[in-house]
BADREN-429604 format. One record per residue (C-alpha): residue in one letter; x, y, z negated. Coordinates in nm, 4 decimals. Layout:
[rec A,[X,Y,Z]];
...
This chain:
[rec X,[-5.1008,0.3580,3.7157]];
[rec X,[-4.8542,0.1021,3.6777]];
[rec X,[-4.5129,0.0801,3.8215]];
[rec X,[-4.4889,-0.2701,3.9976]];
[rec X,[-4.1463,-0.4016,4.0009]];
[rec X,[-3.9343,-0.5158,4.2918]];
[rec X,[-3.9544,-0.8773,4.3969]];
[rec X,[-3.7027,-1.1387,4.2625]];
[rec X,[-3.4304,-1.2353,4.4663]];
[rec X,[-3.5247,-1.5394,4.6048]];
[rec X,[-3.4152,-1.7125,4.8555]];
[rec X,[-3.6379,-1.6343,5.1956]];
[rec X,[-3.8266,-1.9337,5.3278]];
[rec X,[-3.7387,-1.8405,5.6755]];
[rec X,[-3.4290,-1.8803,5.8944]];
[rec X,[-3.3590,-1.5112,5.8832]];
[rec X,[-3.0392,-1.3276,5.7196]];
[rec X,[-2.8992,-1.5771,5.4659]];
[rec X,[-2.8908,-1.5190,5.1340]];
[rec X,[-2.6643,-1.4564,4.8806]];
[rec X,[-2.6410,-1.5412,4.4974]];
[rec X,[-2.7014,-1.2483,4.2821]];
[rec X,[-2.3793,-1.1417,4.0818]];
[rec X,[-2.3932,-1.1510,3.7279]];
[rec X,[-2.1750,-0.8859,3.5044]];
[rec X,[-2.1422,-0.9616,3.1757]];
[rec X,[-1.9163,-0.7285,2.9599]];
[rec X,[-1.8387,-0.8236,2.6216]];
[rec X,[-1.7012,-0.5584,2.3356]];
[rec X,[-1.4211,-0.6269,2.1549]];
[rec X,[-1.5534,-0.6745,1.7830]];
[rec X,[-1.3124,-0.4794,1.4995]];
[rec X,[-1.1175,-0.7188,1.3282]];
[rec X,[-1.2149,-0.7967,0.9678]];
[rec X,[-1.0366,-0.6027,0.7021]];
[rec X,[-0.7924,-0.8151,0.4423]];
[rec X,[-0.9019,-0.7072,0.1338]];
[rec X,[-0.5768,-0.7527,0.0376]];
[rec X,[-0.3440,-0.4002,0.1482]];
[rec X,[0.0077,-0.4758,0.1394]];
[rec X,[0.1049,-0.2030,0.3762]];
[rec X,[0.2845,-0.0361,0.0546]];
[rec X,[0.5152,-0.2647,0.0429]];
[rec X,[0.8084,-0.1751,0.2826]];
[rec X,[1.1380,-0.3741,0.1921]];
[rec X,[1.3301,-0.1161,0.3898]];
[rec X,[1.2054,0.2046,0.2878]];
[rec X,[1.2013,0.0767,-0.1176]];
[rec X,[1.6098,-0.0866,-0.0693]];
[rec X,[1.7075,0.2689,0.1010]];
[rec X,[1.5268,0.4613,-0.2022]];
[rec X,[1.7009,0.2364,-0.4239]];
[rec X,[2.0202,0.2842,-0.3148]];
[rec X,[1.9968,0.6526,-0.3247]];
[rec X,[1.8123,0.6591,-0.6862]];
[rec X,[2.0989,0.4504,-0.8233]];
[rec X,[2.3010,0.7651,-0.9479]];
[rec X,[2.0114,0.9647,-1.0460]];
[rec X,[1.8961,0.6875,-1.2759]];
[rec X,[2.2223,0.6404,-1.4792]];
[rec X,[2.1960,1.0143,-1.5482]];
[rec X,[1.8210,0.9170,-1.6130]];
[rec X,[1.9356,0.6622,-1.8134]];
[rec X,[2.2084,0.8354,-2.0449]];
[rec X,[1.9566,1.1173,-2.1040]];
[rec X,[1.7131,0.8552,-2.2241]];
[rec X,[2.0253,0.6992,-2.4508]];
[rec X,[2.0323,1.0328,-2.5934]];
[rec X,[1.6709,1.0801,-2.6572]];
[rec X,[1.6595,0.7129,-2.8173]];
[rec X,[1.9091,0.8374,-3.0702]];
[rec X,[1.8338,1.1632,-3.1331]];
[rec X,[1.4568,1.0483,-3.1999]];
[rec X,[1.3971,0.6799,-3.1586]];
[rec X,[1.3110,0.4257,-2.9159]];
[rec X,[0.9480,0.5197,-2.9364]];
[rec X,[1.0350,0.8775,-2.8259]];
[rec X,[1.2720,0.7587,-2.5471]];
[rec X,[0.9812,0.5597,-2.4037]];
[rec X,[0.7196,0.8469,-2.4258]];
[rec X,[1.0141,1.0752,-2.2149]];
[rec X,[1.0414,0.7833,-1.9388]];
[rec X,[0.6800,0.7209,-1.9393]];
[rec X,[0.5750,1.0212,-1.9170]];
[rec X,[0.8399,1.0622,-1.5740]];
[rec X,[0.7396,0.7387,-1.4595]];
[rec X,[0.3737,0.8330,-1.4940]];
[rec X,[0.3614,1.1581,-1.2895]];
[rec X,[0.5971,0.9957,-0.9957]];
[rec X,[0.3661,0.7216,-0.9898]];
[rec X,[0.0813,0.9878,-0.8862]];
[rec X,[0.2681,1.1529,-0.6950]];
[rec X,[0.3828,0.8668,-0.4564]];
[rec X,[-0.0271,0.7157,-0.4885]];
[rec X,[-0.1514,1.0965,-0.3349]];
[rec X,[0.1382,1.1247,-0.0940]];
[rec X,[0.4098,0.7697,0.0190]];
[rec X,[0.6965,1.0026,0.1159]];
[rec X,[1.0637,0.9175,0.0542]];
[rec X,[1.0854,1.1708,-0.2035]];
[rec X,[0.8398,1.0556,-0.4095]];
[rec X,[0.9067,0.6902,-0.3922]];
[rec X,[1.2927,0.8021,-0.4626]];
[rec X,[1.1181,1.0109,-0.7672]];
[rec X,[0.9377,0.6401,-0.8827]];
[rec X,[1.2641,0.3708,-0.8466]];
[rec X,[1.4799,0.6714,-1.0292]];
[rec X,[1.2407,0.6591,-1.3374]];
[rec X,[1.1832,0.2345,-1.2810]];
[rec X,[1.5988,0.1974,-1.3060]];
[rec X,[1.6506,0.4782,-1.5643]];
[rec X,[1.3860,0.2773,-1.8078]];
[rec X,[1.5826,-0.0676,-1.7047]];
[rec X,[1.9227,0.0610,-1.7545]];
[rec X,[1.8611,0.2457,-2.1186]];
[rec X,[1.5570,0.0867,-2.3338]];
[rec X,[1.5355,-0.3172,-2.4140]];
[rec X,[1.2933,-0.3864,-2.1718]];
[rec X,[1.1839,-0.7352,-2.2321]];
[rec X,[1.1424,-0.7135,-2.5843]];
[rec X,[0.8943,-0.3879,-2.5684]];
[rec X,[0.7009,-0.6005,-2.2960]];
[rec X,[0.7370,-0.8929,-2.5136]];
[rec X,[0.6126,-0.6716,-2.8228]];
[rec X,[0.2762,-0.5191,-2.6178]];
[rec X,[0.2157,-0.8339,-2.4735]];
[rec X,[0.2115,-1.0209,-2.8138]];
[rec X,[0.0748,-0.7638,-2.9893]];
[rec X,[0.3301,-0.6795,-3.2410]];
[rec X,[0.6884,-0.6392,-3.3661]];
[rec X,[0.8733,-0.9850,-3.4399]];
């Protein structure tokens, strides 16, 4: 058997009960808005000025142990030591964005800036040689 569905609404064609428009619900969902596929949420003016401020000291002690690396071995060695600190603060403040670790990354960023000729070795790799 087949289930025979109700009648539509219309209106009747007497002069009984009048009738009455059916009411229409339409719900719409709220679509997800598209992605930027460019993430900029690292960037937080406030949070990187406060580390700043508080790496400051730490990265002239940074710095004059760098100084004395430089001269004990050479500048070579010096950048291998402040690599190799800038390196594992950079992982550390990729797997977890905590004040410490982004405190960890501008004390190694100033304490290379401060001690070693920066633009030259950028100038140097860039170039792909010594002058």
């Amino acid at each position: 058997m087949t289930d025979i569905p109700d009648p539509p609404n219309y209106p009747p064609y007497s002069s009984g009960p009048t009738w009455t428009e059916p009411e229409v619900h339409i719900h719409f969902t709220a679509e997800e808005p598209q992605e930027s596929r460019w993430d900029f949420s690292w960037v937080q003016p406030g949070k990187n000025l406060g580390a700043i401020a508080c790496a400051w000291v730490p990265a002239n002690i940074w710095a004059a142990t760098l100084n004395d690396v430089e001269r004990e071995q050479s500048a070579s060695g010096a950048w291998v030591v402040g690599g190799a600190l800038l390196g594992v603060a950079v992982i550390r403040f990729v797997q977890h964005r905590g004040f410490f670790n982004r405190f960890l990354v501008w004390t190694s960023v100033l304490g290379l800036v401060l001690a070693l000729a920066v633009f030259t070795v950028v100038v140097d790799v860039m170039t792909g040689g010594g002058r």
